[in-house]
VOPAPA-820353 format. One record per atom (N, C-alpha, C, O): x, y, z; residue in one letter. Coordinates in steps of 0.02 Angstrom, whole numbers, padded with zeros to 5 digits, always signed. Example, Ala and Ser with C-alpha at 12.3 -4.5 7.8 and 13.67 -1.06 7.14 Angstrom:
BEGIN
+00660-00284+00390A;+00615-00225+00390A;+00660-00165+00390A;+00712-00166+00423A;+00642-00112+00354S;+00684-00053+00357S;+00645+00002+00394S;+00670+00057+00402S;
***
This chain:
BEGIN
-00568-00870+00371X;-00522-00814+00367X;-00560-00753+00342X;-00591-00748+00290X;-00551-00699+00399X;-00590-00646+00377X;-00540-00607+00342X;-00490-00643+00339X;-00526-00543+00310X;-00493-00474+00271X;-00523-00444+00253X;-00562-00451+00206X;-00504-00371+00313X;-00546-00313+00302X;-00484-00275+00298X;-00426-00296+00304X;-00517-00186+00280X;-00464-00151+00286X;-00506-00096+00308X;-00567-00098+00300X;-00473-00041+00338X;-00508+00029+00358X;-00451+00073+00363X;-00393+00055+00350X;-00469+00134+00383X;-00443+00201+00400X;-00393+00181+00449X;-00418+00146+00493X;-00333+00192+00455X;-00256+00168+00511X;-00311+00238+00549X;-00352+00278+00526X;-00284+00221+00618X;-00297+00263+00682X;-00263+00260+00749X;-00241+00210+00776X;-00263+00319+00770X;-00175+00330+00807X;-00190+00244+00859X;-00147+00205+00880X;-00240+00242+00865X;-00216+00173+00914X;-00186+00108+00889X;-00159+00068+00927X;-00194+00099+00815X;-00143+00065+00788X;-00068+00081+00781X;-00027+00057+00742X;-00058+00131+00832X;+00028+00127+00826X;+00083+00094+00845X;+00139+00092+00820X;+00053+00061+00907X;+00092+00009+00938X;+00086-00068+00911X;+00122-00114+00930X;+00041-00072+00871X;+00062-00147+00838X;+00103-00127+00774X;+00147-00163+00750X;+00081-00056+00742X;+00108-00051+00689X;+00185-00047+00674X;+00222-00049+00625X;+00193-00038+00758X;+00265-00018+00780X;+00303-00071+00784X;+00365-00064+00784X;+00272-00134+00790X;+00293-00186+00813X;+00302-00240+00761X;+00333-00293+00767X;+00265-00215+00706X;+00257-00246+00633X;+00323-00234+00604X;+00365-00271+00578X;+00318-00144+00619X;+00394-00129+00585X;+00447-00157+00597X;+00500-00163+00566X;+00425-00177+00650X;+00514-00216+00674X;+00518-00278+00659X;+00570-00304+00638X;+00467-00306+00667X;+00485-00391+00638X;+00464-00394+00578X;+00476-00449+00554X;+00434-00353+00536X;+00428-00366+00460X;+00487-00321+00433X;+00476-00297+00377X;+00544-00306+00460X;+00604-00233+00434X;+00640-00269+00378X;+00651-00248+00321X;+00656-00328+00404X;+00706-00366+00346X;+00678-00379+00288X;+00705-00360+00236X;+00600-00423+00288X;+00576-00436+00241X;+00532-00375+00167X;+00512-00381+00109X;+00537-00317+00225X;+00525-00275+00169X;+00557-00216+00144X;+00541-00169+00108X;+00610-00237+00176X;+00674-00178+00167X;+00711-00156+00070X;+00732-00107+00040X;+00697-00238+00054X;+00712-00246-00029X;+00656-00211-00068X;+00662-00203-00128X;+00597-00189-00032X;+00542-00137-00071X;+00548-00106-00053X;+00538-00072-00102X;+00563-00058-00002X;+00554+00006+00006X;+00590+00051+00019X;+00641+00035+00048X;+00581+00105+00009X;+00629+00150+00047X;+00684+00140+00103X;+00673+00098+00146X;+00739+00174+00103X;+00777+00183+00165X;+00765+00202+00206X;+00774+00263+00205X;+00739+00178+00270X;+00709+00204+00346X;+00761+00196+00409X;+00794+00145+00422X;+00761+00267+00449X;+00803+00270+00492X;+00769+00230+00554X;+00709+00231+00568X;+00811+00203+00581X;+00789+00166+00655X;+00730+00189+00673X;+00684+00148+00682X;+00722+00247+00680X;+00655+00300+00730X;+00587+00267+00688X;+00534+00253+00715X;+00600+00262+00634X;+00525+00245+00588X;+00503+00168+00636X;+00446+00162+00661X;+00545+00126+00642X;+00510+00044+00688X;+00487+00067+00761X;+00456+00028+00797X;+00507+00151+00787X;+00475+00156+00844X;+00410+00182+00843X;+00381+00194+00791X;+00372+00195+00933X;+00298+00213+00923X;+00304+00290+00890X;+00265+00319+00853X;+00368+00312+00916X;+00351+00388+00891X;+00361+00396+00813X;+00330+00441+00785X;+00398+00357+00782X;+00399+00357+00722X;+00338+00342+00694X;+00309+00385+00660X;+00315+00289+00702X;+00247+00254+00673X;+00187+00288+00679X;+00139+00278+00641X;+00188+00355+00753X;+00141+00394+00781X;+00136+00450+00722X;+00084+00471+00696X;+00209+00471+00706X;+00219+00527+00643X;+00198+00501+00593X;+00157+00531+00557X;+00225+00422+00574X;+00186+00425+00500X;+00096+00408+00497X;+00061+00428+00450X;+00075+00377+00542X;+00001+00378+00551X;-00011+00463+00557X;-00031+00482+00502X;-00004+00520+00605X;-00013+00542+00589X;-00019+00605+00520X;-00058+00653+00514X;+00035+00581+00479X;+00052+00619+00413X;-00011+00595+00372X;-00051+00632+00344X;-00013+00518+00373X;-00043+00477+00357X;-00147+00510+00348X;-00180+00523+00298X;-00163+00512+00415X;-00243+00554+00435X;-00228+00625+00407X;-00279+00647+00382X;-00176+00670+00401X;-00177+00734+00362X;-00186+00736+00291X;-00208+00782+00256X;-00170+00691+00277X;-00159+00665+00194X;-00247+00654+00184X;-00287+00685+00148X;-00255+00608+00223X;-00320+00608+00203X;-00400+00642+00220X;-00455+00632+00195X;-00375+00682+00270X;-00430+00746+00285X;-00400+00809+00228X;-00436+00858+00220X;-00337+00806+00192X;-00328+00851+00136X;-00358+00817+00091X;-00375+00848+00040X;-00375+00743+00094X;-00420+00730+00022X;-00351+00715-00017X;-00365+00711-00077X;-00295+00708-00009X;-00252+00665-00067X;-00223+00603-00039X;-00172+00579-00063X;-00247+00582+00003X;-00224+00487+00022X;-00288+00461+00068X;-00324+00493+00106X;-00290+00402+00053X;-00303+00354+00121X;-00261+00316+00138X;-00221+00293+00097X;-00260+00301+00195X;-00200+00243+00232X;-00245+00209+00275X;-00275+00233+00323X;-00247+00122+00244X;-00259+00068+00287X;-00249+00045+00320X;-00189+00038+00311X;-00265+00012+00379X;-00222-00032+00383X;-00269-00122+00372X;-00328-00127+00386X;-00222-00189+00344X;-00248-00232+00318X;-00273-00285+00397X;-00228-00306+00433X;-00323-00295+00409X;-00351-00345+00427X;-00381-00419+00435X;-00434-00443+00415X;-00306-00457+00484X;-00357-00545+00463X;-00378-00561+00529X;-00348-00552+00582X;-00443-00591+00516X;-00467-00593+00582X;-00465-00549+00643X;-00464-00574+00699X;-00463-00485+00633X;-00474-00421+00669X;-00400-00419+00679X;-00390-00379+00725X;-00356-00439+00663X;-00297-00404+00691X;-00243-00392+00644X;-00235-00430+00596X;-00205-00343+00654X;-00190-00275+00613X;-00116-00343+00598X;-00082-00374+00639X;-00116-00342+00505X;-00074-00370+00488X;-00024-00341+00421X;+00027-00364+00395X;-00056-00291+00411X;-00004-00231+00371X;-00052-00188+00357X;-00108-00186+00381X;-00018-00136+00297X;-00044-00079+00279X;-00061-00064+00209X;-00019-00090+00172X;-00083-00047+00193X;-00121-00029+00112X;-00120+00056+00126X;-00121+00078+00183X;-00117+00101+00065X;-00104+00170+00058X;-00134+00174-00034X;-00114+00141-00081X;-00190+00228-00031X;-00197+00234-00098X;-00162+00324-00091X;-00183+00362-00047X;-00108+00345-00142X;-00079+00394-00134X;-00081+00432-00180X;-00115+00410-00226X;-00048+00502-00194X;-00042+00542-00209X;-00101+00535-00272X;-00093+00516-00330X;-00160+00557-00237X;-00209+00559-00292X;-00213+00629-00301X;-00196+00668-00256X;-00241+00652-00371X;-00247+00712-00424X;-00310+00700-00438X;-00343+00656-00465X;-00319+00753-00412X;-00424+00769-00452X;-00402+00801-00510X;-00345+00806-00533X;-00488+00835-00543X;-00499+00858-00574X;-00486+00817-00653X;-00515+00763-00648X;-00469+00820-00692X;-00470+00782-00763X;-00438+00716-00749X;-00460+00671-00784X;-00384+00698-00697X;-00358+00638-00685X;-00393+00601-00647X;-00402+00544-00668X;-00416+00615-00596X;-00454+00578-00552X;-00418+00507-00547X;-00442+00456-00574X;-00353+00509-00508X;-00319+00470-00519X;-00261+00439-00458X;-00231+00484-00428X;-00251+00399-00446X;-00206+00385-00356X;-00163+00310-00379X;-00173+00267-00422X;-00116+00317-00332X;-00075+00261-00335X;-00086+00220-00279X;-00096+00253-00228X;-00088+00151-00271X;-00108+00091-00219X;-00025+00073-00199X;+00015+00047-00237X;-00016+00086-00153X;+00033+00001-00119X;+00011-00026-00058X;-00031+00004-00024X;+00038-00083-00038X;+00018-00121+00016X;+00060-00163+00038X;+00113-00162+00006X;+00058-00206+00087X;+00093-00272+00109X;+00049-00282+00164X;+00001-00253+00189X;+00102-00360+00179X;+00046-00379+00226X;+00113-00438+00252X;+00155-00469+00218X;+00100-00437+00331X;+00165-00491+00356X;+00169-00541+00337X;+00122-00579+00322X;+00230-00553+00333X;+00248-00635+00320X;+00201-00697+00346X;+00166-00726+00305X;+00201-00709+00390X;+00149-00737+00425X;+00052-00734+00391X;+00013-00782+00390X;+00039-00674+00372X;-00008-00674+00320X;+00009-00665+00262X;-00022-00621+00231X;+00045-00691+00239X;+00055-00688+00161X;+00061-00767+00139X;+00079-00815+00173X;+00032-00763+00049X;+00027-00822+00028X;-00039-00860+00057X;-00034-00920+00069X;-00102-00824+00069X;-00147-00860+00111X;-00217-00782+00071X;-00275-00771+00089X;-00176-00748+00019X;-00235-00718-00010X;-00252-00660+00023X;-00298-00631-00005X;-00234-00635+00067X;-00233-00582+00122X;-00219-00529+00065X;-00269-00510+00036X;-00160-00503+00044X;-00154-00438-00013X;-00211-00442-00032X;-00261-00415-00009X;-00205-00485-00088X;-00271-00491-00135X;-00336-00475-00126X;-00371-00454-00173X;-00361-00484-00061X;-00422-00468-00032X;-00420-00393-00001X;-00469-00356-00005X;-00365-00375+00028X;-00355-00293+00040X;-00370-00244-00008X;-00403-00192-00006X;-00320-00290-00078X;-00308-00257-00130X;-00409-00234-00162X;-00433-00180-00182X;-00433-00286-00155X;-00485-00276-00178X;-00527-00242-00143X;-00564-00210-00181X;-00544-00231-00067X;-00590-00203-00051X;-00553-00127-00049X;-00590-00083-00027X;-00485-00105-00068X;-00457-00048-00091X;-00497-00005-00155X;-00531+00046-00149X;-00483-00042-00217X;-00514-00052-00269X;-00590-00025-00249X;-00615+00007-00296X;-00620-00029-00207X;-00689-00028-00199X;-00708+00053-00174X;-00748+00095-00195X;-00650+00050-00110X;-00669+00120-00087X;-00618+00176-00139X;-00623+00237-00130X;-00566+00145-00195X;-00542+00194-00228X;-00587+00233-00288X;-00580+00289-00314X;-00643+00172-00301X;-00674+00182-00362X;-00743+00195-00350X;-00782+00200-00397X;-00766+00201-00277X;-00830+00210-00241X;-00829+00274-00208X;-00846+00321-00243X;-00810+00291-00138X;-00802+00344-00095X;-00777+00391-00143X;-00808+00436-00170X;-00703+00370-00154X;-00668+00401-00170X;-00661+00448-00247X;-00627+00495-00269X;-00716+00404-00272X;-00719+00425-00366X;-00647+00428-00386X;-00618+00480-00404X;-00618+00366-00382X;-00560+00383-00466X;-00573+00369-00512X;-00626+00339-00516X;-00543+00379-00561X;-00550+00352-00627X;-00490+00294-00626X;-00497+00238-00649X;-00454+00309-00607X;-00367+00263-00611X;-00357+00250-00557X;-00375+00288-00513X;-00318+00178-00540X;-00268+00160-00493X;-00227+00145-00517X;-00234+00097-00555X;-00167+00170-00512X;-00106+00145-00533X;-00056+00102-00463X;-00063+00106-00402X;-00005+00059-00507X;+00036+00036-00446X;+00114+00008-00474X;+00111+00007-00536X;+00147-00003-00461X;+00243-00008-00472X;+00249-00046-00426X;+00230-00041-00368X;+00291-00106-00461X;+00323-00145-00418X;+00386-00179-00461X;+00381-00204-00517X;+00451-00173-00419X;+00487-00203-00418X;+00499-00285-00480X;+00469-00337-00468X;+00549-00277-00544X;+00518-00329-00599X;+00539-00417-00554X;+00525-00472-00579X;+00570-00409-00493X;+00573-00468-00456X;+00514-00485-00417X;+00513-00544-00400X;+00465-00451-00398X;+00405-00459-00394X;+00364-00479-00376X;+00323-00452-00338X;+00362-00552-00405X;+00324-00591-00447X;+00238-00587-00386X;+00184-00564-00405X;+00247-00605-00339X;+00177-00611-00314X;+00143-00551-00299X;+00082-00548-00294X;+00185-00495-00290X;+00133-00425-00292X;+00093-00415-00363X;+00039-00388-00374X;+00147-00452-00414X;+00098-00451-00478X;+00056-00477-00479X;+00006-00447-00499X;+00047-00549-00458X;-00010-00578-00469X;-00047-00566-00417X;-00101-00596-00420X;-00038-00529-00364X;-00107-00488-00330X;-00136-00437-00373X;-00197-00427-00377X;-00074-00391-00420X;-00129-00359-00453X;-00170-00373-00500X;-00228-00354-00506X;-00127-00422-00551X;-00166-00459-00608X;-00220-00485-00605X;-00258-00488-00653X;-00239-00518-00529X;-00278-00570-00513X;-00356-00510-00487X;-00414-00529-00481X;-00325-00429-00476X;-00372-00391-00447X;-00398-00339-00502X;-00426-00286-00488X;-00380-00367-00578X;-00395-00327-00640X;-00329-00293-00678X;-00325-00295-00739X;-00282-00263-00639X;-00243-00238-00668X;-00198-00258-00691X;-00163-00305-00673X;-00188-00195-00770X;-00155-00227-00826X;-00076-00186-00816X;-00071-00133-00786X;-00032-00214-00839X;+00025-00197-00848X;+00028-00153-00909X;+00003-00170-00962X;+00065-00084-00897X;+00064-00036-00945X;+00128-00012-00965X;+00132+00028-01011X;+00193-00040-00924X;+00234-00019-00934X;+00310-00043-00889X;+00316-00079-00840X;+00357-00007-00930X;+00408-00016-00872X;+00461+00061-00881X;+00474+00100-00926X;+00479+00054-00812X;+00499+00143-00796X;+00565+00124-00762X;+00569+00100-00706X;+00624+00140-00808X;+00694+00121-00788X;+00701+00158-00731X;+00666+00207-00743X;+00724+00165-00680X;+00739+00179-00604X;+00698+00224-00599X;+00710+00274-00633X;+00649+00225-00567X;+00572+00220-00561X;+00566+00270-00499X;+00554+00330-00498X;+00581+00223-00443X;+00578+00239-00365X;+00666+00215-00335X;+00710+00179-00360X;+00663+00247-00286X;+00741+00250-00245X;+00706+00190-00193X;+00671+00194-00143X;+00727+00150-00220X;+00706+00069-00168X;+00751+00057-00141X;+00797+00065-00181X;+00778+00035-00077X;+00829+00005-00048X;+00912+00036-00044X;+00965+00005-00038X;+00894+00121-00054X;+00964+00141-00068X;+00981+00147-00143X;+01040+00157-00158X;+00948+00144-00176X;+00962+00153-00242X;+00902+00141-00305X;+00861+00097-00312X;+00915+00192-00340X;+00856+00176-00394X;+00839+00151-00430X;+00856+00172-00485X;+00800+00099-00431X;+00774+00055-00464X;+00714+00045-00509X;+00666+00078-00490X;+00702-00006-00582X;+00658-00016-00619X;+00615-00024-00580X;+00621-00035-00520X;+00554-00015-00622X;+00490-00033-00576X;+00442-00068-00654X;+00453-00035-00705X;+00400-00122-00665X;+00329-00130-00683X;+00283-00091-00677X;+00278-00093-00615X;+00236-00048-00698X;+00202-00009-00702X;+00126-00047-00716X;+00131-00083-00766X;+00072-00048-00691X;+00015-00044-00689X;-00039-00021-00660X;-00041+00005-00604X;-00078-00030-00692X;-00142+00011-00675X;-00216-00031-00682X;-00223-00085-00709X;-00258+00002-00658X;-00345+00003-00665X;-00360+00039-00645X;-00344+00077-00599X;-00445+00026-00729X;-00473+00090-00719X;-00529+00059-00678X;-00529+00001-00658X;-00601+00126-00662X;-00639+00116-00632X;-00703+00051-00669X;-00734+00003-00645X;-00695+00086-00744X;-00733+00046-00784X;-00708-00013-00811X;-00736-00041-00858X;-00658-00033-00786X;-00603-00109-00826X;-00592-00141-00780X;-00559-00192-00786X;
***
């Protein structure tokens, strides 16, 4: 089992499109409220491309996760802050079908690599949901410590919800 990750590129839109739709249910309890148009190509075309602006402005990268060369979710290190913070937030997933087989975990880490290499942060931070449990131990298992908890945090699923709070640094 290989896991790589790289730069999303508009030709990943049509699997990504296709991810959205059969991974919609399973990750609907993390994330945001998305209108129909987001599981299409043109949707997926908009957010890949928001996605490459973000990161030719220098405040995101967007992955996408790799097993055995084929595109099995997405990783995003976001809204990073230079200058004294030097600092970005990670999320990721990865389909059902690759999950539980170490796939995050290995994204998560070669993330970690280009956040604290290319990219020079000092911090990664990340929030997840206190039901959780295995996004935590992708991060626990990838250094990061739990720093907190932030009562309705993010607007998850229609409504705002707690989140776990953690982080790593470059040097920890």
């Amino acid at each position: 089992m290989r896991v790589d990750v790289r730069l999303v590129r508009l030709d990943d839109v049509p699997v990504l499109a296709r991810l959205a739709v059969s991974e919609r249910d399973v990750l609907a309890p993390y994330e945001p409220r998305r209108d129909e148009a987001f599981a299409t190509e043109e949707g997926q075309r908009a957010d890949v491309e928001a996605a490459l602006a973000g990161h030719a402005a220098g405040t995101r990268w967007s992955g996408v996760v790799l097993l055995d060369g084929e595109v099995v979710g997405r990783t995003t290190v976001s809204d990073v802050v230079r200058g004294a913070f030097q600092s970005g937030h990670v999320g990721y997933w990865v389909s059902q079908q690759a999950g539980g087989r170490g796939v995050a975990g290995a994204a998560v880490a070669q993330v970690l690599g280009r956040a604290f290499g290319d990219m020079e942060l000092h911090r990664l931070r990340a929030a997840t949901l206190p039901n959780n449990v295995r996004s935590q131990k992708v991060l626990r298992r990838n250094g990061f410590d739990e720093i907190g908890y932030a009562p309705r945090y993010l607007r998850i699923a229609g409504r705002w919800q707690d989140h776990v709070l953690f982080q790593r640094l470059a040097d920890g």
